[in-house]
C-alpha positions as CSV (number, residue, x, y, z in Angstrom):
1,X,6.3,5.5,22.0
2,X,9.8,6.8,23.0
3,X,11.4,10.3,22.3
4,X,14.8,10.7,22.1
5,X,17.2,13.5,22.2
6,X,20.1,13.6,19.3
7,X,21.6,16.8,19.0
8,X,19.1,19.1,20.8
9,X,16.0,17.3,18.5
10,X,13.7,14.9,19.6
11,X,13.8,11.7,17.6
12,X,11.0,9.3,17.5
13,X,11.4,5.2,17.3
14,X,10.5,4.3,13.8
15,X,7.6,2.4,13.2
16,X,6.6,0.1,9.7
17,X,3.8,-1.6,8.9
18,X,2.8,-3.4,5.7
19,X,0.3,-5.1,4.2
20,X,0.0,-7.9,1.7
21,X,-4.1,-7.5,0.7
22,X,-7.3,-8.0,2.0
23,X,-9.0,-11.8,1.3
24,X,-11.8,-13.5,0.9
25,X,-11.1,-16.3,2.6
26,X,-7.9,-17.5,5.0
27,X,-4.4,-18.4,3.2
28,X,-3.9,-22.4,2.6
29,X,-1.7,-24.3,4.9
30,X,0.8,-24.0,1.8
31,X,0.3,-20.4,1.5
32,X,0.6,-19.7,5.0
33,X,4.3,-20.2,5.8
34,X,5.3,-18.8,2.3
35,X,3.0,-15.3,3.6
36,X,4.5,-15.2,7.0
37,X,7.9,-15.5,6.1
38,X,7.6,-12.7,3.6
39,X,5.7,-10.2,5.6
40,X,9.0,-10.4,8.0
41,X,11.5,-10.5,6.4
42,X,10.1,-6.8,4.4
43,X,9.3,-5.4,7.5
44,X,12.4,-6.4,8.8
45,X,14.3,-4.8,5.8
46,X,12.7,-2.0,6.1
47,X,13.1,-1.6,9.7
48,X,16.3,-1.5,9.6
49,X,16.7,0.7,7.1
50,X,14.3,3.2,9.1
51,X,16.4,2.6,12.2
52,X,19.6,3.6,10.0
53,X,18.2,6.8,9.3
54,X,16.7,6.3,6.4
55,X,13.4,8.8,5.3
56,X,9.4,7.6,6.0
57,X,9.4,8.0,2.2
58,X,12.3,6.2,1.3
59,X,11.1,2.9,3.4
60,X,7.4,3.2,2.2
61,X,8.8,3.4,-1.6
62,X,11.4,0.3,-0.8
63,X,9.2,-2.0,0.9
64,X,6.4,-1.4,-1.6
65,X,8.9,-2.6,-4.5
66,X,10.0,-5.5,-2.8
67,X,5.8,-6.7,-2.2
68,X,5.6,-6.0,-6.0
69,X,8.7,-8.2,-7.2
70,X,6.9,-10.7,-5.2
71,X,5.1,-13.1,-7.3
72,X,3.0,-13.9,-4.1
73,X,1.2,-10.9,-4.3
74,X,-1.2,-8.9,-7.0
75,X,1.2,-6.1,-7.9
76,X,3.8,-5.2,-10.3
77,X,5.5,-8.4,-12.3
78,X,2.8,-10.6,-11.1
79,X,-0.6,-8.4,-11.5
80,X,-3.7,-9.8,-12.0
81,X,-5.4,-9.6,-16.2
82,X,-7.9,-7.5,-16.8
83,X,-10.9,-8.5,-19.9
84,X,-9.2,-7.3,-22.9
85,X,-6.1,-10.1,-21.5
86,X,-4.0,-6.8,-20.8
87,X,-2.1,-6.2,-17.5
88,X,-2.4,-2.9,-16.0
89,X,-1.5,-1.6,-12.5
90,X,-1.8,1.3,-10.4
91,X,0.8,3.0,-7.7
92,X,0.4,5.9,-5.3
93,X,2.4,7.8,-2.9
94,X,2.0,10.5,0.0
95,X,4.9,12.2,1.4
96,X,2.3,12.9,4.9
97,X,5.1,16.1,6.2
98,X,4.4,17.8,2.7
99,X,0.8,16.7,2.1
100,X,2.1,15.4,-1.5
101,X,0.6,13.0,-3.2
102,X,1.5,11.1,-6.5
103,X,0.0,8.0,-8.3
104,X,0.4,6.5,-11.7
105,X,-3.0,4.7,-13.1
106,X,-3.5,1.9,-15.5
107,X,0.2,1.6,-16.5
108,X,1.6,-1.4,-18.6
109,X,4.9,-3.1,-18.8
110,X,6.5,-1.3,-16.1
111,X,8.4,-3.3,-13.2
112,X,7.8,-1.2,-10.5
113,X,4.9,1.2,-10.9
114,X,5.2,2.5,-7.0
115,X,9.6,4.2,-8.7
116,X,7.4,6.2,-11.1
117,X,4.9,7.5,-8.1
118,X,8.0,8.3,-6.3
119,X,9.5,10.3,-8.8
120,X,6.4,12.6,-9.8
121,X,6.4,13.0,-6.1
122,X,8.3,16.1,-6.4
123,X,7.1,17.3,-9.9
124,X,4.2,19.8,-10.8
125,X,2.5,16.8,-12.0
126,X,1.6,14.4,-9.7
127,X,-0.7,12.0,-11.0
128,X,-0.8,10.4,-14.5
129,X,-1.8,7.8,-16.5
130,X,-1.5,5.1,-19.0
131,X,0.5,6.2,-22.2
132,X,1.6,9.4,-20.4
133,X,2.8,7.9,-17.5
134,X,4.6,5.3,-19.8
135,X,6.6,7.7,-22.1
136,X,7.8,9.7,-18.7
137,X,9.0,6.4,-17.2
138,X,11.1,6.0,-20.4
139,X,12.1,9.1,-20.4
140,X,13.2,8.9,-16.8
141,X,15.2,5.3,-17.2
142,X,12.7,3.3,-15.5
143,X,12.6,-0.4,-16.5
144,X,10.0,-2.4,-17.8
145,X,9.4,-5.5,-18.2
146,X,6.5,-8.4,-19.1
147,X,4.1,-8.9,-16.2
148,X,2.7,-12.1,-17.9
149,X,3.5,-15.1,-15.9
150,X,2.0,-18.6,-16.8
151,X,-0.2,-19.0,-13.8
152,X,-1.7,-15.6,-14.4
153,X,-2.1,-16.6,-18.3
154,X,-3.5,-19.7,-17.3
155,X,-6.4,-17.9,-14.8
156,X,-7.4,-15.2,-17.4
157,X,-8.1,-17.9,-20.0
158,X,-10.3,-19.7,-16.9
159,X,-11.9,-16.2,-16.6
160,X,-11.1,-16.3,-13.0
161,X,-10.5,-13.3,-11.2
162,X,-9.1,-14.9,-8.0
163,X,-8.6,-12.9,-4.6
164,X,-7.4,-9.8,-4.0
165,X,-3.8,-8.6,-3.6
166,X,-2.8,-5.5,-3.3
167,X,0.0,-4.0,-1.6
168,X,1.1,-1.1,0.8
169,X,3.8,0.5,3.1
170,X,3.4,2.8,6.1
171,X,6.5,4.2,7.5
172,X,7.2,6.5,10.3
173,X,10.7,7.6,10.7
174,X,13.1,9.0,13.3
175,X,11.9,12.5,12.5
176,X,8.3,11.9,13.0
177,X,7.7,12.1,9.5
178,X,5.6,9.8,7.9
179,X,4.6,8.3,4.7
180,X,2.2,6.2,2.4
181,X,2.5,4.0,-0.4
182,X,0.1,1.3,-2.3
183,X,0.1,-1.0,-5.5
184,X,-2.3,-2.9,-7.2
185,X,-2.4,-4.9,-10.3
186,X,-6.6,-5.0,-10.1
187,X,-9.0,-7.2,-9.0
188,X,-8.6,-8.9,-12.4
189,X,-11.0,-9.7,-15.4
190,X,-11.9,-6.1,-15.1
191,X,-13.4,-3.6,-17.7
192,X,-10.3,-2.2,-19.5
193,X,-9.5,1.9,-18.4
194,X,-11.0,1.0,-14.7
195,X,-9.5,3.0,-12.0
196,X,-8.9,1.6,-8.5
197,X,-8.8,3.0,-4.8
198,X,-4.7,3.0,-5.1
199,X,-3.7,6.0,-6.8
200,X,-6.6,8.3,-5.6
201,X,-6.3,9.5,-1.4
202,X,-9.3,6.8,-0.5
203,X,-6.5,4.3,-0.6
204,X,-3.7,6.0,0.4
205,X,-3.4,9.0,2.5
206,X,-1.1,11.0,5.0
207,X,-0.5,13.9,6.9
208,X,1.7,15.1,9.3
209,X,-0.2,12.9,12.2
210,X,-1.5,9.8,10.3
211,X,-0.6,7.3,7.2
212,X,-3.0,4.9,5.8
213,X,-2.9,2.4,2.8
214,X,-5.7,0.7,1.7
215,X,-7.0,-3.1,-0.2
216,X,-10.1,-4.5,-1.0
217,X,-12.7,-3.6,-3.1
218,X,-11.6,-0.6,-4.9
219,X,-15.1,1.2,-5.6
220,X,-16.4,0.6,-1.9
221,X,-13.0,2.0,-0.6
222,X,-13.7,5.6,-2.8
223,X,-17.6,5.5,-2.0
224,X,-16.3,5.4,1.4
225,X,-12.9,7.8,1.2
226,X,-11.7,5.4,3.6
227,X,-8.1,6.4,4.3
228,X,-9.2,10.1,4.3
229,X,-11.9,9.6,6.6
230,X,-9.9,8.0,9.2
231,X,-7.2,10.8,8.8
232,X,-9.4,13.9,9.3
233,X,-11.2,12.0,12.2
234,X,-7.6,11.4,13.4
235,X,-6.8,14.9,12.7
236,X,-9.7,16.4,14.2
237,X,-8.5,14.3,17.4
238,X,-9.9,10.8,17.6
239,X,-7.4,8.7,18.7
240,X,-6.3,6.0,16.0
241,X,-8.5,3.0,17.3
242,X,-11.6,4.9,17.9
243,X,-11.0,6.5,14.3
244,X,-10.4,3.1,12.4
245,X,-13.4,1.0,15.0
246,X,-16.0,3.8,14.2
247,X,-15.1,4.0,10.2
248,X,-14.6,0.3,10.3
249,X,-18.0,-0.2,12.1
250,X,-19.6,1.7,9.2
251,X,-18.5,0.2,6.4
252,X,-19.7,-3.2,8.2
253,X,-23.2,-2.2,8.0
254,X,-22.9,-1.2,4.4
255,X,-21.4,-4.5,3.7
256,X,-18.3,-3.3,2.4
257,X,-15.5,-5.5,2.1
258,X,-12.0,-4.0,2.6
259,X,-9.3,-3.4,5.0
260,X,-6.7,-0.8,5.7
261,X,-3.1,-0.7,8.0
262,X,-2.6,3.1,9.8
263,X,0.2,4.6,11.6
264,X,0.5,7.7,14.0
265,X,3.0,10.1,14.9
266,X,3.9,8.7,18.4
267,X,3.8,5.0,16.9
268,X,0.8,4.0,17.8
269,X,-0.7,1.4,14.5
270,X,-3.9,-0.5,13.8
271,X,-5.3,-2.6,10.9
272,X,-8.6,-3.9,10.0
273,X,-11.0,-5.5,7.6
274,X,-14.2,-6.3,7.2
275,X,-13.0,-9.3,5.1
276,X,-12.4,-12.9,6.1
277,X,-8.7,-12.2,6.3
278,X,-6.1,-9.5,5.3
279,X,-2.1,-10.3,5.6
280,X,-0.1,-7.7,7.5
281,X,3.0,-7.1,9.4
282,X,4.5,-4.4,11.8
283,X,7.9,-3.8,13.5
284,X,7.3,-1.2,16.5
285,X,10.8,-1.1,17.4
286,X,10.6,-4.3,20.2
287,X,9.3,-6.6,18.2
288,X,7.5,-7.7,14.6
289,X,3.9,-8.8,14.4
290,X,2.4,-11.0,11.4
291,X,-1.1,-11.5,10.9
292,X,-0.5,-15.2,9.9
């Protein structure tokens, strides 16, 4: 990773990396192109967006919105029915050079869940949820709008729960600042007022030396504290691939079944899972990476 000077301050090379879930089993030959070509063009969005100066916040937040307007994935519009045949999704968000995070659980009808983690960013309250979290995103001018689709209709009344889906953002910017942010729409078919790994700090965590956003199974991933984990070993002065091998490496032998993208100060990234397959892109600066 590069330094470079700009008006007597060192300014680091943005990095981004995102992910589109952790699965249970490799994308379809029809999936596959309709995957790859939306994991770069995102990360290419919000590339440039970090290379026009743009905050690790800012890009996290973006990108995150644009996985959740995607009906590809299992977040926002297109999240997954729980038992009851509600839909309900979770957001979170860590501003890693404040150590601030925010998250919004169980929230319904709202477009994009990760707006409403972005604005109690910044607020006394950080974290809320359901019918709480709804009346502040009124009262704030957030939009909402019906998640239902058909083909989600069409697997709750199968009682299918399908894979998982959830999404995430990890953005380093020109100042060295860096940020997380994750949303879910559930595994599906789940017990209504369930809470997720996304807005708690086992699936989505940064400092001022590490991001991390996590997918998978969302009570393995807290059992574990997965994304803090690797960021105090980080911290404590691990480098990133010894930090996410050795936590990795555990949860293998517990037979957990998750994955997770990190980022670190100086650029360097890594992403894993102890699942079949989990769909994820970076742009370093030279060049963009897909895992499809």
């Amino acid at each position: 990773m590069t330094l470079k000077k700009s008006s007597g301050r060192a300014r680091t090379t943005p990095v981004l990396i995102i992910h589109g879930g952790a699965r249970g089993n490799f994308p379809t030959e029809k999936m596959l192109p309709l995957f790859r070509d939306s994991m770069k063009a995102k990360v290419n969005e919000g590339y440039e967006m970090l290379r026009k100066g743009a905050s690790a916040v800012e890009v996290a937040v973006h990108v995150t919105r644009l996985l959740e307007d995607n009906p590809i994935y299992n977040a926002g519009r297109v999240s997954k029915i729980q038992a009851d045949g509600k839909i309900r999704m979770s957001a979170s968000l860590m501003d890693g050079s404040l150590l601030q995070f925010s998250g919004v659980m169980n929230i319904e009808g709202l477009k994009n869940p990760i707006d409403l983690a972005r604005l109690l960013n910044d607020k006394s309250t950080r974290v809320m949820s359901d019918r709480g979290a709804a009346a502040k995103a009124r009262e704030w001018g957030l939009p909402f709008k019906s998640p239902y689709t058909p083909g989600r209709v069409e697997e709750w009344e199968k009682e299918k729960s399908g894979k998982t889906g959830t999404v995430g953002a990890v953005a380093l910017d020109n100042l060295g600042r860096i940020a997380a942010a994750t949303s879910t729409g559930g595994r599906g078919m789940e017990w209504p007022g369930r809470i997720s790994d996304t807005p708690t700090i086992a699936g989505n965590y940064a400092n001022k030396v590490v991001g991390l956003s996590a997918t998978g199974v969302g009570e393995q991933i807290v059992d574990f504290a997965l994304c803090a984990k690797v960021a105090v070993r980080v911290e404590d002065g691990m480098d990133l691939k010894s930090a996410m091998t050795k936590s990795f490496r555990e949860a293998r032998r517990r037979d957990y079944h998750f994955g997770a993208i990190a980022l670190k100060k100086r650029g360097e990234y890594s992403a894993m899972t102890t699942t079949p397959f989990m769909l994820w892109a970076v742009h370093d600066g030279d060049r963009v990476r897909v895992s499809v």
